[in-house]
C-alpha positions in Angstrom: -5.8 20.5 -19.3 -4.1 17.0 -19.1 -2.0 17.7 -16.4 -5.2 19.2 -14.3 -6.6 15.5 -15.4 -3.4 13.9 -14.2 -3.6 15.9 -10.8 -7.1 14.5 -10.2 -6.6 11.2 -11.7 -3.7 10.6 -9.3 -5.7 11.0 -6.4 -8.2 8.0 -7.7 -7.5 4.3 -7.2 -8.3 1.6 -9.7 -8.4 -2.2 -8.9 -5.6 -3.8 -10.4 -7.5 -5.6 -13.1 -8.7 -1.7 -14.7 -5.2 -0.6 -14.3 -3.8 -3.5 -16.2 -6.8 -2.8 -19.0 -5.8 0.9 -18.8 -2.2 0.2 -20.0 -3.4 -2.2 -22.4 -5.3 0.5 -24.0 -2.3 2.5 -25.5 -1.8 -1.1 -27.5 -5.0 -2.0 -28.9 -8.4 -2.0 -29.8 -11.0 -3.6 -27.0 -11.0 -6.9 -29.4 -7.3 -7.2 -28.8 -7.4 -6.8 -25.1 -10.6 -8.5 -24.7 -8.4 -11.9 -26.4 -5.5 -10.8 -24.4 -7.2 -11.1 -21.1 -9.5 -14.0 -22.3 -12.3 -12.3 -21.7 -15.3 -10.8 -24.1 -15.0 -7.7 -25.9 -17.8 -5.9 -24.4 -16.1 -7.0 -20.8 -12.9 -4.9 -21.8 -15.0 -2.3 -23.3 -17.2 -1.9 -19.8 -13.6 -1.6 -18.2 -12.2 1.0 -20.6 -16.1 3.0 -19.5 -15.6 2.4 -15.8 -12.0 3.8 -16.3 -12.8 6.8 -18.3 -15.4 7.6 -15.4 -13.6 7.2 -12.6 -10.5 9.1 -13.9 -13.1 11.7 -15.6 -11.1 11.5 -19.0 -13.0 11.7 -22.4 -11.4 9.3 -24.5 -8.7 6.5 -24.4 -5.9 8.7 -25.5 -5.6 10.5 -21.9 -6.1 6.9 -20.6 -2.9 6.0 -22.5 -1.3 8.7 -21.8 -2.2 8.5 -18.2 -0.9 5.0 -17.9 2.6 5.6 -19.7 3.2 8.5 -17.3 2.4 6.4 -14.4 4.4 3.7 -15.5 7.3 5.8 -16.1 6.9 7.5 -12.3 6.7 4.0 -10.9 10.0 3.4 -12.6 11.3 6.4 -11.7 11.9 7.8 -15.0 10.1 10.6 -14.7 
């Protein structure tokens, strides 16, 4: 099922500013990338909601993982 997710989610652009809240998410809460970012917590959690729509995930693990996988791609690690 994740790689389905993947497949669509690769086709789907983000600005920059939700992809660099989508790889925060894999470290930390919304408080903790809210203070990161300097901005409120119910800012970063409206991003982590606009993310999860767009990339039609359910939760913020497949955002995590999502992010790590295209890190590691842009890298070419993977």
């Amino acid at each position: 099922m994740l790689t389905r997710h993947r497949a669509v989610a690769s086709s789907i652009r983000l600005t920059r500013r939700e992809e660099e809240i989508a790889a925060l998410v894999a470290q930390g809460t919304n408080k903790q990338i809210a203070a990161k970012l300097v901005v409120s917590e119910r800012t970063a959690e409206n991003y982590v909601l606009n993310i999860l729509n767009k990339l039609g995930f359910n939760g913020r693990t497949e955002i995590a993982s999502w992010a790590t996988h295209r890190a590691l791609t842009r890298c070419g690690t993977m």
